[in-house]
C-alpha positions as CSV (number, residue, x, y, z in Angstrom):
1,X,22.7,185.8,99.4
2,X,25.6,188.4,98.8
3,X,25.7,188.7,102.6
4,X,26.4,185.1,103.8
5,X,29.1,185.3,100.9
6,X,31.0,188.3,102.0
7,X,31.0,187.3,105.7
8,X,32.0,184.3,104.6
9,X,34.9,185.5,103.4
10,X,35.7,188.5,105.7
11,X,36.1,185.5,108.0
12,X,38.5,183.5,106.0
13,X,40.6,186.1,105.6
14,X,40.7,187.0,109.6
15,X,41.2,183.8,110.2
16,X,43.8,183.5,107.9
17,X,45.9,186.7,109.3
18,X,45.4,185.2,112.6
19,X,47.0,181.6,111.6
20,X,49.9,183.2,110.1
21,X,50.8,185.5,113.3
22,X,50.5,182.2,115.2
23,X,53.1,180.4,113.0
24,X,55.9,183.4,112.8
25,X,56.1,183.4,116.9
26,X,59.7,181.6,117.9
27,X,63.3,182.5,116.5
28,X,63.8,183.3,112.6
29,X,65.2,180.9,110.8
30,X,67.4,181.3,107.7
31,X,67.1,178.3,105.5
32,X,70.1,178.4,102.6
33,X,68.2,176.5,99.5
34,X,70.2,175.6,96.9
35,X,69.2,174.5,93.2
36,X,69.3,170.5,92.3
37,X,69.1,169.6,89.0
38,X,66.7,166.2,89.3
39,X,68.2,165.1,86.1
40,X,71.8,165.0,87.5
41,X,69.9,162.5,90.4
42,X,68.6,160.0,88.1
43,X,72.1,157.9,88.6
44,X,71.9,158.1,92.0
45,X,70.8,155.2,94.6
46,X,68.1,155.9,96.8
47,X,69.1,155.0,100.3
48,X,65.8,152.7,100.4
49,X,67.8,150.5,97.3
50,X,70.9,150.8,99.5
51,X,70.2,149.7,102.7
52,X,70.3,145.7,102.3
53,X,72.2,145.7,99.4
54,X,75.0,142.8,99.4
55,X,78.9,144.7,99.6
56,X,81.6,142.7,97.4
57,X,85.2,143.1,96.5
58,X,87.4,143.6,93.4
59,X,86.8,139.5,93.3
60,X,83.6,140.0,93.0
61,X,82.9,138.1,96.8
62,X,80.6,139.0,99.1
63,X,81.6,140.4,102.0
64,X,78.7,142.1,103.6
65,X,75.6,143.5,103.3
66,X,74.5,147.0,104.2
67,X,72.2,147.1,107.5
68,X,72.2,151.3,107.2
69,X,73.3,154.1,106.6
70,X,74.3,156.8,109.2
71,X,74.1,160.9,108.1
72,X,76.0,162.9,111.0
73,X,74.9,166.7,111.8
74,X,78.2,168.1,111.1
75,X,79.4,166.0,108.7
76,X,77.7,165.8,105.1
77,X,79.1,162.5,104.1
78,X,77.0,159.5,105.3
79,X,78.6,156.5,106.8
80,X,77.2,152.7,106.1
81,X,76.8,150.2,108.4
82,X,77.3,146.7,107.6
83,X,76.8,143.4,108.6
84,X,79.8,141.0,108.6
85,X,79.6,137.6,108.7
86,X,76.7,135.3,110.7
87,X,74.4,132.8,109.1
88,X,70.9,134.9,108.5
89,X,71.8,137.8,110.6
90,X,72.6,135.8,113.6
91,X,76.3,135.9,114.8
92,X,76.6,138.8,112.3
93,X,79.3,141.8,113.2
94,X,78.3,145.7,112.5
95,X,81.2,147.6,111.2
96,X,80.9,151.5,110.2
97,X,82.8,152.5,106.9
98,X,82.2,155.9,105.2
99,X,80.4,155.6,102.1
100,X,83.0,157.4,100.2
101,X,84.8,154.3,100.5
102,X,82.5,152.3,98.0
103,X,83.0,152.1,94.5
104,X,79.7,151.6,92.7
105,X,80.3,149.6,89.4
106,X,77.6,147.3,87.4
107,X,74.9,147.9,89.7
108,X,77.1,146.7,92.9
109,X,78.6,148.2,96.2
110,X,82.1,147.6,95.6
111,X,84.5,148.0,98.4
112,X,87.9,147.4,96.9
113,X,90.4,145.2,98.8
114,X,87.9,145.1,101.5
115,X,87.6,140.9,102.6
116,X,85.4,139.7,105.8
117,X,88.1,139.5,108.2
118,X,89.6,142.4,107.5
119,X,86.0,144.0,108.3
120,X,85.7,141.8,111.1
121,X,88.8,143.5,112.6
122,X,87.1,147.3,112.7
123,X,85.7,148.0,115.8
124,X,81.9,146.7,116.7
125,X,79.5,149.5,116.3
126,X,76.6,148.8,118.9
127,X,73.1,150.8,117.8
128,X,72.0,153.4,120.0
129,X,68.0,153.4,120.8
């Protein structure tokens, strides 16, 4: 019975050196991991609540909704993109602004002084793929 056991595991443990050679073969990577305190997150937006969320102004009018949000590789702020104008997403406009630009207050996207022709006038951003 003690045989079976110990063979058992004399395998395991090959097989477990030999799985682990197998996953250090390529280049080494240096990962720089950095302490988050979770409570600190518990204000923030998920980008799942974000991403169709209506985008008013200091009146307090809508004047878009967010369609989604962009993270660049060399740049650690994210970007929204949102849909201007149209009737149910047809004849709507996609504008990029950076999300630094929002203001969140009460539960809203605020984009001060922002109206929907003045986001009609940034360029069209066309979706790649």
């Amino acid at each position: 019975m003690t045989r079976p056991i110990t063979l058992l595991g004399c395998a395991a443990l090959v097989a477990a050196s030999l799985a682990g050679n197998a996953l250090a073969q390529g280049a080494p990577q240096n990962v720089a991991l950095v302490k988050v305190d979770p409570q600190s997150l518990a204000t923030g937006w998920r980008s799942s609540k974000v991403v169709g969320s209506s985008v008013v102004n200091d009146s307090n009018e809508t004047v878009g909704k967010v369609d989604d949000l962009i993270v660049m590789p060399n740049d650690k702020a994210p970007y929204a993109v949102l849909s201007v104008g149209g009737f149910l997403g047809i004849g709507s406009k996609y504008v990029v602004v950076p999300f630094s630009s929002f203001v969140i207050r009460d539960k809203q996207l605020v984009l001060p002084d922002a109206t929907k022709d003045s986001l009609k006038s940034l360029p069209d951003y066309a979706y790649n793929g």
